[in-house]
C-alpha positions in Angstrom: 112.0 85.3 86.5 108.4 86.3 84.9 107.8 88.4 88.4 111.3 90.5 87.9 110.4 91.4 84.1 107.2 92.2 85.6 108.4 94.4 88.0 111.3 96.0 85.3 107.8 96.6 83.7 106.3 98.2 86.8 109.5 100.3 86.9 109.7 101.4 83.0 106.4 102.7 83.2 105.9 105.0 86.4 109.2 106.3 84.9 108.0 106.7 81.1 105.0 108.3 83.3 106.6 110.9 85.0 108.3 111.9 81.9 105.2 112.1 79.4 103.4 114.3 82.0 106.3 116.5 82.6 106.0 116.9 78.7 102.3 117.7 78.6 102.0 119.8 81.8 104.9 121.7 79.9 102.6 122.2 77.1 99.6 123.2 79.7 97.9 120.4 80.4 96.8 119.7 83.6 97.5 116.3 85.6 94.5 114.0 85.7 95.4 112.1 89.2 93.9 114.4 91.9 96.5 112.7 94.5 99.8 113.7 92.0 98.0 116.8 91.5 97.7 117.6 95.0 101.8 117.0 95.4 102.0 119.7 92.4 100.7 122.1 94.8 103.4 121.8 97.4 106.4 123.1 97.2 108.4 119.8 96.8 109.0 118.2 93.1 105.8 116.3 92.7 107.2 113.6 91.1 109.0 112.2 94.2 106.3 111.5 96.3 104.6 110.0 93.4 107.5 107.6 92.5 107.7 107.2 96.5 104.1 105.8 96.1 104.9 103.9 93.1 107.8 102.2 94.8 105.8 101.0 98.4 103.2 99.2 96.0 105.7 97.9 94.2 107.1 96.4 96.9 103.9 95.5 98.5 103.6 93.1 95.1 106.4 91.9 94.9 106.1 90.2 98.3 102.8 89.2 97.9 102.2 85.4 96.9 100.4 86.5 94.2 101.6 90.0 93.7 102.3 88.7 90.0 98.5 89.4 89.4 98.8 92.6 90.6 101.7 93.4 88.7 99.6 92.3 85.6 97.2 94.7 86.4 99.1 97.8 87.1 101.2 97.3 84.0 97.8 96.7 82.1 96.7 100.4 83.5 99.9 102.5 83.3 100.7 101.1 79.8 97.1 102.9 78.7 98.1 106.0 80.9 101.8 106.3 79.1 99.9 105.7 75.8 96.8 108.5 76.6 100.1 110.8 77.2 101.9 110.0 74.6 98.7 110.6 72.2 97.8 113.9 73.6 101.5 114.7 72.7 101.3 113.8 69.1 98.4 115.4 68.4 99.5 118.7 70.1 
């Protein structure tokens, strides 16, 4: 149970990431993650490839023994980058 509200976490957030950055790369910010930034440069919709990512380590936890760790972890680090977004939008 604690591992599916961790991944519904996981989830939440690389969504709630996507949409923060669409916001302040609408305002002219530029993306901070050279990889996402890279997909930006193609001519595909960078946010699929970085949700693709997002999903194979998601699943990569979630069938680890103790992918619950990890889970902590990433939650821990995109919760600060949905925040860092969400302050540069505020203060814009």
């Amino acid at each position: 149970m604690i591992l599916l509200s961790l991944i519904a976490i996981a989830v939440i957030l690389q969504v709630l990431d996507v949409l923060t950055t669409c916001e302040c790369l609408a305002r002219g910010y530029r993306e901070g993650n050279p990889l996402v930034r890279y997909f930006m440069g193609t001519n595909i919709h960078w946010w699929i490839p970085k949700l693709g990512i997002a999903f194979i380590g998601i699943t990569i936890l979630a069938i680890l023994p103790y992918g619950w760790i990890g889970f902590i972890q990433l939650n821990v680090i995109y919760t600060y980058v949905v925040y860092q977004n969400y302050r540069i939008l505020k203060n814009d």
